[in-house]
Structure formats: structure tokens, C-alpha cells
C-alpha positions in Angstrom: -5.6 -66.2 10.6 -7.7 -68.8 12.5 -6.7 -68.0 16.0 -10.3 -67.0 17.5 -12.4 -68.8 20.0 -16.4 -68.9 20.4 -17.7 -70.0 23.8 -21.7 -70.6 23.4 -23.9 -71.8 26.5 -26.9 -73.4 26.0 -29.5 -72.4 28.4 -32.6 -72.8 27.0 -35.1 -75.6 27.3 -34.0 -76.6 23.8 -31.6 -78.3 21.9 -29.7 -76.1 19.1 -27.9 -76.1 16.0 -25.6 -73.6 15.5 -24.0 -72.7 12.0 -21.2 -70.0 12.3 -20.4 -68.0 8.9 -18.4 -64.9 7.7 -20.2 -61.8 7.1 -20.9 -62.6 3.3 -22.9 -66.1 4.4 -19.2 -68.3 3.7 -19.6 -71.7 6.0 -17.2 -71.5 8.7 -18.5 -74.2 11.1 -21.6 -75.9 12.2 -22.2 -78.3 15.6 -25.2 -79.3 17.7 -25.7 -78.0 21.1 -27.5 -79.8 23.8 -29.7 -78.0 26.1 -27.7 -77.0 29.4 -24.3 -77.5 27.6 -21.9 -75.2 26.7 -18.8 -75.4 24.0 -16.3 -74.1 22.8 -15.3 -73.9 19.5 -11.2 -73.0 18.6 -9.5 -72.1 15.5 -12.1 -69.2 14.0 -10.8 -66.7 11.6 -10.5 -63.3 13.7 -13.4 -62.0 11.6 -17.7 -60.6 12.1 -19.6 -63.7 12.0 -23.4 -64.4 11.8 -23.7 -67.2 14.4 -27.4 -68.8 12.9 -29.4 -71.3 15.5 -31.6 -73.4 14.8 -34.0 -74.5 18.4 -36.0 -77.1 19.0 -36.9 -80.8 20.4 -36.6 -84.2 18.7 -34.3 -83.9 16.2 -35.2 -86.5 13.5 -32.5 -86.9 10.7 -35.3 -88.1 8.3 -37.5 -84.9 8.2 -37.6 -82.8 5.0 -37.3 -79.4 4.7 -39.2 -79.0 0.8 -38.0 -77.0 -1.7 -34.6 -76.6 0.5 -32.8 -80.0 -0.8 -32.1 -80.4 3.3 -32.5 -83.1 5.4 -32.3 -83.2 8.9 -34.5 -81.0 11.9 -36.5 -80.9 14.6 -39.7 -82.4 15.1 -41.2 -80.3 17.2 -40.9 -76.3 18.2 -38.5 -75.5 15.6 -37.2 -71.6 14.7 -34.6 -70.2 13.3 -32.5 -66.8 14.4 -29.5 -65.2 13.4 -27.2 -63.3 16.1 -24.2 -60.8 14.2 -21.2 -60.8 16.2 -21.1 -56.9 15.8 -23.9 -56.4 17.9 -22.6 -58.5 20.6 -19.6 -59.0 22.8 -18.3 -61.1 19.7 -16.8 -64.2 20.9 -19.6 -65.1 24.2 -23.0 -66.0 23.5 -25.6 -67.4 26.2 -28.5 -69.4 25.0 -31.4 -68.9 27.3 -35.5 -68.5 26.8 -35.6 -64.9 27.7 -32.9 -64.6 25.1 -34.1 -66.6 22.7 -37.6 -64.3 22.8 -35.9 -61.4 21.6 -33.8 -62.5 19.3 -34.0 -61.7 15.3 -35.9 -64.3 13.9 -35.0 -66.0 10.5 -36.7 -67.9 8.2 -35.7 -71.8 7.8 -34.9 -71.5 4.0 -32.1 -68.3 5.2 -30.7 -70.7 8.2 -29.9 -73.5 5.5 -28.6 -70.5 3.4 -25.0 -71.3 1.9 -22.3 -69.4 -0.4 
């Protein structure tokens, strides 16, 4: 049943990219995320979901990520983390660069990761 909201603020010093998936990596949603936005995003299965984010500045739909068959990322500061809804309040995340500093990092290649 897709009757779950996710509210995510955004605020960090840069822009993101989040990717929303169920607990065995299925693609559920993806959207960007401005710096000092927030969204909200309707109609989520009632589920545990890795929310992955991808940070950085300048996004440039031309770059390359090799070996990945992915196009599309940030120029500049880019990194990659992984937040599992079991370990948080579930359906509230806050972007921000204390946050962000303690997160669990990921590698690019497990961000663009699909089932």
C-alpha cells in the first residue's frame, strides 16, 4: 500500500540527489533537492527504505561516471551516503553539514546501485 509520506530538508551548503529504495536496493523514487529546500514526497509503500544522497555543486548532465554506464553528477565536492529508515525517525530527514559529517558514507558505484 503506497500511502507513506517522506519530508526531506535540505540544509546543507549543497545541492542533493536523493534516490529512495526498499530494503533489498528495488527503485522506489529518485528527485533533486536544492540546497535550503525542503520536499515532500507522497505515495511511498509503508515499508524500511535506504534513502541514498548524492551532495554536491554544479551539477553537469554531461559528466561520466566510468565503468558505471551513468551519466549525470556533480562537478565539484561530490559524495555519496546512505541513511536506513530503521535507524531513524523513518519518514523526517534534515539535510544539514553537521549531519552530513557523520553520515555513512557510500561509494558512487553503490549510490547508482539498481535491482
Amino acid at each position: 500500500v503506497a500511502n507513506r509520506s517522506f519530508i526531506i530538508k535540505n540544509l546543507s551548503s549543497k545541492d542533493a540527489v536523493i534516490c529512495l529504495t526498499d530494503a533489498e536496493n528495488k527503485f522506489l523514487r529518485s528527485f533533486v533537492i536544492k540546497m535550503g529546500i525542503s520536499a515532500e514526497v507522497e505515495q511511498l509503500p509503508n515499508t524500511e527504505m535506504n534513502v541514498k544522497v548524492a551532495t554536491g555543486k554544479n551539477w553537469n548532465k554531461q559528466k561520466e561516471h566510468k565503468n558505471l554506464n551513468v551519466m549525470g553528477g556533480f562537478n565539484d565536492n561530490a559524495t555519496y551516503y546512505v541513511i536506513n529508515t530503521k535507524k531513524t525517525n523513518g519518514w523526517t530527514v534534515t539535510l544539514d553539514d553537521a549531519t552530513l559529517s557523520v553520515m555513512d558514507q557510500i561509494e558512487a558505484k553503490d549510490f547508482f546501485l539498481k535491482n
